[in-house]
C-alpha positions as CSV (number, residue, x, y, z in Angstrom):
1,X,-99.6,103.9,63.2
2,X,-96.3,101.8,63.7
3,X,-97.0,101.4,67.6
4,X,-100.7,100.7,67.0
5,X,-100.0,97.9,65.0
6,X,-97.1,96.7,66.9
7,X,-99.2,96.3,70.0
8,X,-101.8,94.5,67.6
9,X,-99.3,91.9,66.8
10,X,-97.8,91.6,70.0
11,X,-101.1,90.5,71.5
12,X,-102.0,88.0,68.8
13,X,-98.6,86.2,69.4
14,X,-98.1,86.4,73.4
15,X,-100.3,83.4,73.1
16,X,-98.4,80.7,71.3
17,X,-95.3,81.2,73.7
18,X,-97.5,80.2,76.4
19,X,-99.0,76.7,74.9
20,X,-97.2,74.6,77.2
21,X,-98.8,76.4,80.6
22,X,-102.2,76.4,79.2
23,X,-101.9,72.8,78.4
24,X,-101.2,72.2,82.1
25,X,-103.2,75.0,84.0
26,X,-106.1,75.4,81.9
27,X,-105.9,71.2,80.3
28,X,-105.4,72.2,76.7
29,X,-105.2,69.3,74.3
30,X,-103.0,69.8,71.1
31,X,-105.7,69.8,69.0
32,X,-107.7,72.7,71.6
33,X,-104.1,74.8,71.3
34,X,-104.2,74.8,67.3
35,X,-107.9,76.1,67.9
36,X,-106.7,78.8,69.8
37,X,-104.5,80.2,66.7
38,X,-107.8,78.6,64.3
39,X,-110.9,80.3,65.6
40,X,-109.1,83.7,66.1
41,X,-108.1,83.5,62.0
42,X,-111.4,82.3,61.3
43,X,-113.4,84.9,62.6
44,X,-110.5,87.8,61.4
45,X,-111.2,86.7,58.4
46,X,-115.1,85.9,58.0
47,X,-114.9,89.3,60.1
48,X,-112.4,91.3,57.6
49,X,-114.4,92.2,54.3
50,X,-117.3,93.5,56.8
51,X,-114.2,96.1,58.0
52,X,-113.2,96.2,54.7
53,X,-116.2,97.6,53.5
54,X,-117.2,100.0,56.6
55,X,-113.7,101.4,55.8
56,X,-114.4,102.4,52.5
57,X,-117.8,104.2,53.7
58,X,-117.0,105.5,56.8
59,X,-114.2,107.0,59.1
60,X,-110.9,104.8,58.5
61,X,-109.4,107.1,61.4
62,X,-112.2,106.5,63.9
63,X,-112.4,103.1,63.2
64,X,-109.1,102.2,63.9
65,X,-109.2,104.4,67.7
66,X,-112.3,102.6,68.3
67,X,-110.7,98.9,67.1
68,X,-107.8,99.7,69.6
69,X,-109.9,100.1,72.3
70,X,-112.0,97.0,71.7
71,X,-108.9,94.6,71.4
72,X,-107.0,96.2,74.0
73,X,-110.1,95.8,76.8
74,X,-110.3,92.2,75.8
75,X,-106.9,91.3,75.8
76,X,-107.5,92.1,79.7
77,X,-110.1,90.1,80.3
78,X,-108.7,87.3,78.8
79,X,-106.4,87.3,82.1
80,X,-109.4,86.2,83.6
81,X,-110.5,83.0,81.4
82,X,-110.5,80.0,83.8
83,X,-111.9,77.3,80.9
84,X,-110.7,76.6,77.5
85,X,-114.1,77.7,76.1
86,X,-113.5,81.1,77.5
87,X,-110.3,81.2,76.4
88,X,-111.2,80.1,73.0
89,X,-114.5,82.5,73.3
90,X,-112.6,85.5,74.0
91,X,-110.1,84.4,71.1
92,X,-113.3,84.4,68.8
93,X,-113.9,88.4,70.3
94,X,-110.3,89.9,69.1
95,X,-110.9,88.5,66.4
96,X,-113.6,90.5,65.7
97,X,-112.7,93.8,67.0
98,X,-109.1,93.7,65.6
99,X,-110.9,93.0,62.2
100,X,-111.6,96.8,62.1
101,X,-107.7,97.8,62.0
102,X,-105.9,96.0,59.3
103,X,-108.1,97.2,55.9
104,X,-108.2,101.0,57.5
105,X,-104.4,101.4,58.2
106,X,-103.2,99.8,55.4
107,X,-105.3,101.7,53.3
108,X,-104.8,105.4,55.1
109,X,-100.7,104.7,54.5
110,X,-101.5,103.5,51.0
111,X,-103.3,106.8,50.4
112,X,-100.9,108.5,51.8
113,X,-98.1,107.4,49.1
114,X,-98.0,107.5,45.3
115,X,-96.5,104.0,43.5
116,X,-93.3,105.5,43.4
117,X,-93.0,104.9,47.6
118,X,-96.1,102.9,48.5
119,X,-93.7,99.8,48.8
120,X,-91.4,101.4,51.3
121,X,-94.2,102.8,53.0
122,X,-96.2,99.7,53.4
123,X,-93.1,98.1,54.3
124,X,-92.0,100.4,56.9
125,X,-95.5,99.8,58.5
126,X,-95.3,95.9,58.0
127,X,-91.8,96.2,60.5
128,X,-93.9,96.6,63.2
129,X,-95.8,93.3,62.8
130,X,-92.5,91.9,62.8
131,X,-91.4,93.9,65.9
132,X,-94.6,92.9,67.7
133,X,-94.0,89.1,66.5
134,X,-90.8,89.5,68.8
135,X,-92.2,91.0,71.6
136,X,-95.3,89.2,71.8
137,X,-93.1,85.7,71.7
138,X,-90.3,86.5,74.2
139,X,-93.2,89.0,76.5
140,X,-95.5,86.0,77.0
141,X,-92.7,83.3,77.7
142,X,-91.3,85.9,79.7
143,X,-93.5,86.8,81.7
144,X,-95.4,83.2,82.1
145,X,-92.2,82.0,83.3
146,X,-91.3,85.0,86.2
147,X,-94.7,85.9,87.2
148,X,-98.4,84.2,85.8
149,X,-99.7,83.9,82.4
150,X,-102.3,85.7,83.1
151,X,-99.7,89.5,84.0
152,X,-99.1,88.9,80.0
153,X,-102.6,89.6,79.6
154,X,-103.7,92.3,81.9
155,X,-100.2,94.0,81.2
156,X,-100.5,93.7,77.3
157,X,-104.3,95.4,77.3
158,X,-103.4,98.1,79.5
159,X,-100.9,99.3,76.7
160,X,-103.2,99.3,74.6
161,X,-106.1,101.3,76.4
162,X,-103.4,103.7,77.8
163,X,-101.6,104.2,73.8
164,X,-105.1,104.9,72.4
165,X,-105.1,108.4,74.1
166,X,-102.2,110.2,72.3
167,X,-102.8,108.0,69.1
168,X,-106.6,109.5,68.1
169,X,-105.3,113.2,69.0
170,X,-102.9,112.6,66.3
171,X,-105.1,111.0,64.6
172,X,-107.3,113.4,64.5
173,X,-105.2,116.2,63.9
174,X,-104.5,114.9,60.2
175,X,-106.5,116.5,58.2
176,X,-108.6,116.3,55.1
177,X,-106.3,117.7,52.9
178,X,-103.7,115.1,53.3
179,X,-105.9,113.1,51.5
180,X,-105.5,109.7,53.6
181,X,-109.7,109.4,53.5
182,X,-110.4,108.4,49.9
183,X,-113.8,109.3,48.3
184,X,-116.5,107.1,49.9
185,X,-117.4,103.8,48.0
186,X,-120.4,104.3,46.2
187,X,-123.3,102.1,47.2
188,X,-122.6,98.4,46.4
189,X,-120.6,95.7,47.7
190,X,-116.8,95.9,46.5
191,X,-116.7,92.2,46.0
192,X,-118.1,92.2,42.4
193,X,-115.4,95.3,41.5
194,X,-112.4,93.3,43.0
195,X,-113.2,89.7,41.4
196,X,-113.3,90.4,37.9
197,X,-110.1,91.5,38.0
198,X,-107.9,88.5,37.6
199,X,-104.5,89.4,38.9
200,X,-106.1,90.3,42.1
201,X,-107.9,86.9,41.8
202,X,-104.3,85.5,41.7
203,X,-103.1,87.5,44.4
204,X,-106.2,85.9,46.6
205,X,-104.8,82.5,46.0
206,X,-100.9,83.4,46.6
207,X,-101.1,85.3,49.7
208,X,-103.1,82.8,51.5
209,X,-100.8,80.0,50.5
210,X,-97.9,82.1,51.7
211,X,-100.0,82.7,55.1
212,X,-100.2,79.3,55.7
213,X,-96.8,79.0,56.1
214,X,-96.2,81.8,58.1
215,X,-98.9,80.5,60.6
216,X,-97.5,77.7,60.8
217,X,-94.2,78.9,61.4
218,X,-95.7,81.4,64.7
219,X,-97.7,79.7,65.8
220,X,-95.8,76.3,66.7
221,X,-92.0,77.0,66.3
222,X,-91.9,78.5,70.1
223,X,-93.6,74.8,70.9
224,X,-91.4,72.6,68.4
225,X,-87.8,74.1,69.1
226,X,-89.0,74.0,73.0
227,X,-89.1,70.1,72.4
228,X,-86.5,69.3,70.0
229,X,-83.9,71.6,71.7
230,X,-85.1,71.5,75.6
231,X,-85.0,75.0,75.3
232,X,-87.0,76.9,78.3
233,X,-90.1,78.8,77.2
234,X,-88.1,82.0,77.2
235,X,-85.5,80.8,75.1
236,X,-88.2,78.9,72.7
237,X,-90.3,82.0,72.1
238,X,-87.3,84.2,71.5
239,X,-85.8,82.1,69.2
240,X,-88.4,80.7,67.1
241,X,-89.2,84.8,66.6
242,X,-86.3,87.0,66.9
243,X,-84.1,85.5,64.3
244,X,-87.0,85.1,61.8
245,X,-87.9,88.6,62.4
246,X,-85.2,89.7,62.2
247,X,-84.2,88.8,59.1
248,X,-87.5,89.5,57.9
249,X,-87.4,93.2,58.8
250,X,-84.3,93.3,56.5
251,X,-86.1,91.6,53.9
252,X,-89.3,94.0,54.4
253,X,-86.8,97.3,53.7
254,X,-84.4,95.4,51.1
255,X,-88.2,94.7,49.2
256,X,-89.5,97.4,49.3
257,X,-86.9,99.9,48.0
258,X,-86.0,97.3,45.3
259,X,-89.6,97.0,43.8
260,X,-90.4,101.2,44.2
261,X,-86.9,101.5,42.1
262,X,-87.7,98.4,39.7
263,X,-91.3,100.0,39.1
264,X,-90.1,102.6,37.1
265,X,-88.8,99.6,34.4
266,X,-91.7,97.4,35.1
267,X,-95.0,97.8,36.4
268,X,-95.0,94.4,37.3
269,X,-91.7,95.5,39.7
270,X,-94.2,94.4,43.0
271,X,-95.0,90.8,41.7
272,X,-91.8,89.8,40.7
273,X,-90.1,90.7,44.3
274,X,-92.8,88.4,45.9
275,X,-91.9,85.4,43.3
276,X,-88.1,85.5,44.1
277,X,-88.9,86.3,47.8
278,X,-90.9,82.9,47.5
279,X,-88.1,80.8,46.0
280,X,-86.0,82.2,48.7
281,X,-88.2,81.0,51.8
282,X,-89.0,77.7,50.0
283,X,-85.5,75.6,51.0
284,X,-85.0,77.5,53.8
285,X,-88.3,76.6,55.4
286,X,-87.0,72.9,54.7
287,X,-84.1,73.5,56.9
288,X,-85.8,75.1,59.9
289,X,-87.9,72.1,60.0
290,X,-85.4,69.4,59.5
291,X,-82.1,70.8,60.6
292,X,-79.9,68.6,63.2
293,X,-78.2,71.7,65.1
294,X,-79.8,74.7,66.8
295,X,-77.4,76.8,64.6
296,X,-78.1,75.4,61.5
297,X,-82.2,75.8,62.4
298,X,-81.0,79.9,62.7
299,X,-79.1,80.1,59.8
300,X,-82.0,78.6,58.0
301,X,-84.6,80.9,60.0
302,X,-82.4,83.9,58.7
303,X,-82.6,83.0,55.1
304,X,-86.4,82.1,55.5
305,X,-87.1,85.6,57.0
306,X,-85.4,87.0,54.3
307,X,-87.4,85.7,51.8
308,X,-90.7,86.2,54.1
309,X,-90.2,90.4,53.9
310,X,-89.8,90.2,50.3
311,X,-93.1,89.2,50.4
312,X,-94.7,90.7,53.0
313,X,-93.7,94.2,51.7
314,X,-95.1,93.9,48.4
315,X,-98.3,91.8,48.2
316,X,-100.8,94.4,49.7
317,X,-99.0,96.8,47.5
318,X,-99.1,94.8,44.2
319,X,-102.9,94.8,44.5
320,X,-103.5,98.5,45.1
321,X,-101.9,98.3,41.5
322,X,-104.6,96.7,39.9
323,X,-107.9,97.6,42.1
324,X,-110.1,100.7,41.9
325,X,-108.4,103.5,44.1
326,X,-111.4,102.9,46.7
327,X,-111.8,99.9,47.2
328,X,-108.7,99.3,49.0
329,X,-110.0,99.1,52.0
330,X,-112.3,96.7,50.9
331,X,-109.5,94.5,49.4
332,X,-107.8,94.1,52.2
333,X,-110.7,92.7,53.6
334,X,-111.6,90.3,51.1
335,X,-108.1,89.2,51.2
336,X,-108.0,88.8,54.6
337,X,-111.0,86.7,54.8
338,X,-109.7,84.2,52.2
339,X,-105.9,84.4,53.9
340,X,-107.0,84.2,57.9
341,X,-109.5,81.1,56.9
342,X,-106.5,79.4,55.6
343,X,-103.9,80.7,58.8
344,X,-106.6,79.3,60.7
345,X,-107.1,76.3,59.1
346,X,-103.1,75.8,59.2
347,X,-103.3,76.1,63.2
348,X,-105.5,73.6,63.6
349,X,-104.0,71.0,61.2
350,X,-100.5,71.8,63.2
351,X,-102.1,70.8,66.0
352,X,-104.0,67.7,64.9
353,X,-101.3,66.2,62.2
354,X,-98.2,67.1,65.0
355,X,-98.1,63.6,66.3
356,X,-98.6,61.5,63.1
357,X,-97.5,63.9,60.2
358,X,-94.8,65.7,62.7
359,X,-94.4,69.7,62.5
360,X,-91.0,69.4,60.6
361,X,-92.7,67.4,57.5
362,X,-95.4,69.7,57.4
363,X,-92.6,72.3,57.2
364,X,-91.1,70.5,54.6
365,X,-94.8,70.2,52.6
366,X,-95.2,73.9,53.0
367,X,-91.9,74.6,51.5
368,X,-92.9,72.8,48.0
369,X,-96.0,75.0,48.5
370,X,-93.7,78.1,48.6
371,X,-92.5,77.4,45.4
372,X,-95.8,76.4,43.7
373,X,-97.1,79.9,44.9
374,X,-94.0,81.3,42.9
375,X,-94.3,80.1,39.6
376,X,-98.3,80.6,40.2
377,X,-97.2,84.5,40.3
378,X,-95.2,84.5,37.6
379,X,-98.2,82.8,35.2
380,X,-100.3,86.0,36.7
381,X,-97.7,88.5,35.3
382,X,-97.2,87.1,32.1
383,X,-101.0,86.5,31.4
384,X,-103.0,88.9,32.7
385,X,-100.9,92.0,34.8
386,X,-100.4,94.2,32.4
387,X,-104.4,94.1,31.2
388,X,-105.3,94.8,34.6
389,X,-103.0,97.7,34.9
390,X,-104.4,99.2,32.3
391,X,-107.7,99.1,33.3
392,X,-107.1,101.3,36.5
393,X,-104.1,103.6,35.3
């Protein structure tokens, strides 16, 4: 499951190391680059409670095999896009197909795990995004640089195709009685079952504001320190990702030990490590965006990522606290929708506000943002958590 998702990721952000090539090669404007990050996120997410909801009803395992397949083939042909609007067409098609993977894996390891591990299991999983966040930012830079941007493409979907063999015979070899396919749905729409309950209601308006910031953050950091620093695109991608990442992938395992051992003294254990994470990446996201050295921007990246995995390990998680046992499937779908409309959004306002507004103030914006998602958190736990919990335990 790790490598499945770390190839997902690794295609997603190839692209953004890339920018400046496409922006000579293929005539990108600035505000056609944010649309490449925009349209992607916009149709993941109109895309995701669809998944959401087939996951629930149908084959999570299957799904995912055939989502690999999809995303991996047209990675490939995007090697072949000689326009921006097939470029941003074939975007639009990933988007779609790598839809399908997200609310099925997250829910199979979810099932797999009681509360008493589900963070550290989650947040295991979530390394690889992380991982794949590296690789995709120093691969594409990389390999844009030594050979064409196109190899990134062609190379990076043949992984894919060629992992998808030994993946569904394991796959498939898990059986039933591990218990990873919940009960099918019964016949409605989850939508109504999720909504009225208002913790997860809370958690649809966190985790987007946090994923605006992270978009922001991968999708034109590469570009930004390439500028500021006259770093080379190699250089750009891996620094804008690696030290981030890293620090996030420490964060992700610190999180989610700390809230599986805090659950058994609060229930509200999940929540709580996402509001501190949150005041953590608030004045650190100031810094990347406004710091006068390169070493000082690392520092800051470090204590950003940090905070970032004490998120990212816990918000999926926190929800399966408070939703119906199958549906969660489903609400990772209807969160995506609601978090990869705002990602997307955040791309393209990069792109258009990076002349006037510049990238560092909307850095420094997104930081006061952090900490209003915080305290918005902590209002959810003291007014409505433990209701919720309740209700479903």
């Amino acid at each position: 499951m790790w490598v499945a998702y770390f190839l997902n990721f690794s295609d997603r952000q190839a692209v953004y190391s890339i920018f400046p090539v496409l922006k000579s090669e293929l005539k990108f404007s600035d505000t056609q680059l944010g649309l490449i990050g925009a349209v992607f996120m916009w149709v993941y997410a109109i895309c995701s409670p669809i998944a959401g909801q087939i996951g629930d009803r149908f084959s999570k395992r299957a799904l995912i095999i055939l989502s690999i397949l999809l995303w991996s083939g047209l990675t490939t042909l995007t090697g072949l896009s000689n326009s921006v609007s097939m470029f941003l067409v074939l975007r639009a098609l990933i988007g779609v197909t790598e839809a399908l993977f997200i609310p099925c894996a997250v829910a199979l390891t979810a099932n797999a795990h009681g509360p008493e591990t589900r963070s550290r299991a989650l947040a295991v999983f979530a390394t690889a995004e992380l991982a794949g966040v590296v690789m995709g930012g120093w691969y594409g830079g990389f390999v844009a640089q030594e050979f064409h941007w196109r190899m990134t493409f062609y190379s990076l979907g043949a992984f894919g195709i060629l992992y998808a063999i030994p993946y569904s015979l394991f796959l498939k070899r898990t059986r039933e009685e591990h218990q990873v396919e919940t009960k099918k749905s019964g016949g409605g729409l989850a939508l109504g079952a999720l909504i009225s309950v208002p913790t997860y209601r809370v958690l649809c308006v966190a985790f987007p504001a946090f994923c605006f910031v992270i978009t922001i953050i991968y999708a034109w950091l590469p570009y930004f320190l390439y500028g500021k620093f006259s770093l080379s695109l190699a250089e750009a991608g891996f620094t804008a990702t690696a030290y981030i990442q890293g620090a996030t992938f420490v964060g992700l395992l610190a999180g989610g030990g700390l809230a599986d051992w805090l659950y058994g003294r609060t229930k509200a254990a999940r929540l709580w490590v996402v509001s501190t994470g949150l005041f953590l990446a608030s004045p650190c996201l100031h810094l990347v965006g406004n710091s006068s050295s390169l070493l000082l921007t690392k520092v800051a990246a470090v204590g950003f990522g940090l905070g970032s995995g004490l998120c990212i390990s816990n918000f999926l998680a926190s929800s399966f606290e408070v939703v119906p046992s199958d549906t969660r499937a489903s609400a990772v779908g209807f969160s995506n929708l609601v978090t990869c409309f705002v990602s997307g959004l955040a791309a393209l306002l990069a792109g258009v506000w990076k002349e006037s507004v510049g990238i560092n103030n909307l850095m420094s914006y997104s930081a006061l943002g952090c900490a209003a998602t915080g305290l918005l958190l902590i209002l959810g736990i003291k007014l409505c958590f433990r209701r919720d919990y309740d209700r479903v335990h």
